[in-house]
N, C-alpha and C positions, 0 to 999 in steps of 0.2 A: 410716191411717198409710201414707206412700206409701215405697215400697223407695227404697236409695241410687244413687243416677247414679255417685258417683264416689269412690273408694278413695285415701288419701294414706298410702302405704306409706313410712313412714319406716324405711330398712333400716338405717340405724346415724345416731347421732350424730358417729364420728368425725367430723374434719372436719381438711383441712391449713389454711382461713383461721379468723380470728378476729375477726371482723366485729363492732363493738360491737352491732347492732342485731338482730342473733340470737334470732328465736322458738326456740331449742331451749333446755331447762331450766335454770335455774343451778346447780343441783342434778344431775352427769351419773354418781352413783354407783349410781343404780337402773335404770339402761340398760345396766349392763355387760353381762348375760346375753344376748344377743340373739338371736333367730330362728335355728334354723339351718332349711338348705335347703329340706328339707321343711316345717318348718312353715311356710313360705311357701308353699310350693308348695297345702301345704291350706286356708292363708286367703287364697289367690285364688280356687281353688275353689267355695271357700264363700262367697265373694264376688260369684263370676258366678251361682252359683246362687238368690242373695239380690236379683240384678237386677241388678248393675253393671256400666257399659259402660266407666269408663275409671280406668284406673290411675295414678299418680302416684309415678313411684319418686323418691325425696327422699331428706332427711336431717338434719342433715350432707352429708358426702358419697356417695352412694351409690355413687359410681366405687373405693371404698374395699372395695366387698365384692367380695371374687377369685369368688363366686358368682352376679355380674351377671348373665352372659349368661345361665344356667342359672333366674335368676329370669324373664327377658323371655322366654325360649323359651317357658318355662309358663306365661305370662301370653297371651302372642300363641295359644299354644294353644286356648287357654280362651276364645277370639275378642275379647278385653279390647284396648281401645284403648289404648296405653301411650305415655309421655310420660315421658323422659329430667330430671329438675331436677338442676344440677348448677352446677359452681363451673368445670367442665370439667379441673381439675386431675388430669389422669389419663385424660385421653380420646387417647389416641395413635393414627395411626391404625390400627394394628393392632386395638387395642381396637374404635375405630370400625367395622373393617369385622366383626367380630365378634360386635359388637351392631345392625350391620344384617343383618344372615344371620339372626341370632334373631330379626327379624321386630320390631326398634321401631318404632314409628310416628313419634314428634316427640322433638325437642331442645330445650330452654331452656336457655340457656346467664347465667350472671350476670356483671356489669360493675358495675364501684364506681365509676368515671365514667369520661369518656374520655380522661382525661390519665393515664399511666403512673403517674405519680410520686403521682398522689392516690389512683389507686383503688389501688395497692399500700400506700401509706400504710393506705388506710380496711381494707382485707382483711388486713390483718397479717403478709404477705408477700409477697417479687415473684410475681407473677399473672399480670399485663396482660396481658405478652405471648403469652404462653402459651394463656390464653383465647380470644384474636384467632384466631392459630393454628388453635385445634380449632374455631370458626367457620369458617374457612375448609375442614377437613376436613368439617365437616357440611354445609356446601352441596355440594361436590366429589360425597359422597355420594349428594346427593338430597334428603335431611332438608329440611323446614320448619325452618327455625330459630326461633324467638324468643328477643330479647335482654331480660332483665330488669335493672332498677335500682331499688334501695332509694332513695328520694329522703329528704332529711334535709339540717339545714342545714348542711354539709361538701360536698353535691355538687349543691345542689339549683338551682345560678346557673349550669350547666354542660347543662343542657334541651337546649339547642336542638341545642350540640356534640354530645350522647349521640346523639340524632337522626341528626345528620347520620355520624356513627360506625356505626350501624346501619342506616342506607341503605349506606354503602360497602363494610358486609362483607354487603350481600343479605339479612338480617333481611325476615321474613314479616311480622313479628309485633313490635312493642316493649312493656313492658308497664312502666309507668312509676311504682311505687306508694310510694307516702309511706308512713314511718316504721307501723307498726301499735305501738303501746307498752307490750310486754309479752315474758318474758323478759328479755335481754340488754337491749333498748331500754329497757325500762322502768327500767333502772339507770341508764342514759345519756339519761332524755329531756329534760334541762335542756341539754345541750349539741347534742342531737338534732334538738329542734324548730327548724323554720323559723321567719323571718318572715312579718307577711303579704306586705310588700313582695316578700318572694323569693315567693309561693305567684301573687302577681298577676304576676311577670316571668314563671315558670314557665307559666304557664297561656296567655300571650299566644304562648308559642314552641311552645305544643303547638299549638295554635290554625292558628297558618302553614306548621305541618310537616303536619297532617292538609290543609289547603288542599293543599297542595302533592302532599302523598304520596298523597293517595286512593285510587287505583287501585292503591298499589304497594307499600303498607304500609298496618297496623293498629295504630294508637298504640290504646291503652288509658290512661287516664291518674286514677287515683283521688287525691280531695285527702281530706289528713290529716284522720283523725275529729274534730282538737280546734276545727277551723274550718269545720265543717259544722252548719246548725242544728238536723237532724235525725240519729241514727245509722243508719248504714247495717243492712240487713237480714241479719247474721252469719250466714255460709254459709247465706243462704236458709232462716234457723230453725234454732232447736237440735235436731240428729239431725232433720232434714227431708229431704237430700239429699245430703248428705257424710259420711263418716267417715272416721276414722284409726286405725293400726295404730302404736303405737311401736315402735320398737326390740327392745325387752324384751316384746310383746304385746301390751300395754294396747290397750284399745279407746276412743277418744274420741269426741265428735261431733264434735270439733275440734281442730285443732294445740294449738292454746294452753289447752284444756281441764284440762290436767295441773297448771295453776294453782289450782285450785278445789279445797275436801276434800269432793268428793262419792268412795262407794266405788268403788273399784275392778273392771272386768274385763275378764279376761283373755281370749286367743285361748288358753292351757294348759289353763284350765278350763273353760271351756267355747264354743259353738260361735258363729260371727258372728251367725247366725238369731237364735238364742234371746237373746244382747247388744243386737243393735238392736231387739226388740221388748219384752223384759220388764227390763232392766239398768235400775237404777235413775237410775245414770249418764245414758242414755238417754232416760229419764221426767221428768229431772230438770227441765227449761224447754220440753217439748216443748209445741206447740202454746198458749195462753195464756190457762188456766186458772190459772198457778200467777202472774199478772203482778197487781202492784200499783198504786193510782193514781200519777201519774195516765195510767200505760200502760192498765190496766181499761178504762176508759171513752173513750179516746185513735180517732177515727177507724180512726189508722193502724196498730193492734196488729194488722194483718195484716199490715203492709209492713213494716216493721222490726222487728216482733217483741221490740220494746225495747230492739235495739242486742247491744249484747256483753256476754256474762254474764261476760267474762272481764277487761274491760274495769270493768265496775260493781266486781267483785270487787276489783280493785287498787285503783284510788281511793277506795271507801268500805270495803270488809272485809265486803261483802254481794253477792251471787253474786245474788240475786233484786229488789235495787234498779232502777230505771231507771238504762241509762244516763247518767254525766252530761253528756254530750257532749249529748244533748238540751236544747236552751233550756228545755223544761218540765220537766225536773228537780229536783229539790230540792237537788240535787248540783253543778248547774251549775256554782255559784261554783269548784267544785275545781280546774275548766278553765278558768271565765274565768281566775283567778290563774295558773296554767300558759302560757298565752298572753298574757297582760300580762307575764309575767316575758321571754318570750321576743322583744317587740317593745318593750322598756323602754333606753331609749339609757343608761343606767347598765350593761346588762351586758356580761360582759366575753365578749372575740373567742371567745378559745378556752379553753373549760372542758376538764378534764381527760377521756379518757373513759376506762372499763374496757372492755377486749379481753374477746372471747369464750376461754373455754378451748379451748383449739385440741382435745385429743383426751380419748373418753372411751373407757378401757381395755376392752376385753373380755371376756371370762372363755372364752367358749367360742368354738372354732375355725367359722369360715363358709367353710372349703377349700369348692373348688366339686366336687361330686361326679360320679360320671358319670350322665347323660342319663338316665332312663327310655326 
């Protein structure tokens, strides 16, 4: 069993947008209690000492917890590589220069496209600008930037513009990643999905932006699981190399984990060691003893590991099924229908979607305390 590389610290669900396609819970009434300072401060701890080099402070928003900087102090302490994910709403640069003194390493900053009026639209309130903004404070600073975009069929004919939006604010880094369907998304993936028409325009402008940009940016560009013939290899195996921390403690092997009824555990009861090696959670899809055909017998049950447990789980109501995004699937047809609805010239432009719930309450105070 080899230790985790990398820690996804969800410090709260709050959140000021409302993004339909929101991997955070629909459910945000078991998140109120959240982390307070120390207990972070102990499960990065226990996190470097478990092997991890880089940290991932997320959310919702994490610019939302008034004990930011006091988290990154003790992360950068703890020699932990740390990396900013954020909506930027709240990154002023007082903040900024605050959270570079504590020693952050990177910024991710997100964008819903690059027209005002959509990606404010798509984020559930004015943004744009604002975001643009604290990009420009994070260069000014120093920071690597990278600019992320949800791709989905509302922003997803707007490729090449995103592009050229993230060359003119100095973006290191663009990370381009279509819809994942689950959560939020998953209520919304009839209006969500692309076409393939859009996924072939899209591909061709990533295509001349990497020509072009080589030496000067890093496009990343992942195509949506439902138009893949095989699924991708979910964080590198279940519990193989990442874990996550929610809000309230939970321990996952994955953001989207908290979809599945496997038990539960906690960083209150007990310690990250003893979760990533004996937590049943943990045990649960590790390595691929527990895989059926015809993943068993499959070549590739080392490379994809059968896809997303989290993934199988929503489309059939089986957490241990293959993928069906796999052609050899038994499932398959779930997707092909899914993707024939969505390139079917009968449907309609614009389907309704449901907004993310903008905030989930807290119960207990995260005031930022003083320093050790």
């Amino acid at each position: 069993m080899d230790s985790p590389f990398g820690l996804l610290a969800e410090l709260t669900y709050r959140c000021p947008l409302a993004c339909p396609y929101c991997s955070n819970p629909l459910n945000m009434a078991g998140y109120q209690d959240e982390l307070a300072t120390d207990e972070w401060r102990r499960v990065l701890a226990e996190a470097g000492d478990l092997g991890v080099l880089q940290c991932h402070l997320s959310g919702g928003e994490p610019l939302l917890r008034r004990d930011l900087v006091e988290i990154v102090a003790d992360a950068h302490d703890l020699g932990l590589y740390t990396n900013l994910i954020t909506s930027a709403l709240g990154l002023s640069r007082p903040r900024a220069e605050q959270l570079r003194a504590a020693g952050l390493d990177h910024v991710q900053i997100s964008i819903q496209s690059d027209e005002p009026a959509v990606s404010d639209r798509i984020a559930g309130t004015p943004s744009f600008r604002r975001k643009i903004e604290a990009m420009g404070v994070v260069k000014e600073l120093g920071w690597p930037l990278t600019v992320n975009v949800v791709l989905h069929r509302l922003n997803i004919d707007r490729v090449a513009d995103v592009l050229e939006l993230a060359e003119e604010v100095g973006a290191d880094r663009v990370e381009l990643a279509n819809t994942q369907y689950y959560g939020w998304a998953w209520r919304n993936r009839d209006a969500l999905l692309p076409s393939r028409a859009q996924l072939e325009a899209a591909e061709v402008a990533v295509r001349a932006a990497r020509e072009r940009l080589r030496d000067r940016m890093d496009i990343i560009y992942v195509i949506p699981d439902y138009y893949s013939r095989y699924p991708k290899p979910c964080m590198g195996g279940w519990a193989s190399r990442q874990l996550t921390v929610t809000p309230n403690g939970d321990v996952l092997p994955c953001p989207a984990a908290h979809t599945l009824p496997l038990p539960r555990a906690s960083v209150r009861e007990d310690s990250l060691e003893r979760i990533w090696a004996e937590s049943p959670v943990m045990n649960a899809f590790r390595g691929t003893d527990w895989m059926p055909e015809p993943c068993r017998s499959c070549p590739r049950r080392e490379l994809d590991f059968g896809g997303c447990r989290c993934q199988a789980f929503l489309l059939t109501g089986d957490a241990a099924r293959t993928d069906p995004v796999c052609h050899l699937s038994p499932d398959h047809g779930l997707v092909t229908r899914a993707v024939e609805a969505a390139n079917a010239d009968s449907r309609a432009d614009d389907l309704p979607l449901i907004p993310r719930i903008h905030r989930a309450n807290r119960r207990t105070s995260t005031a930022a305390p003083q320093r050790r």
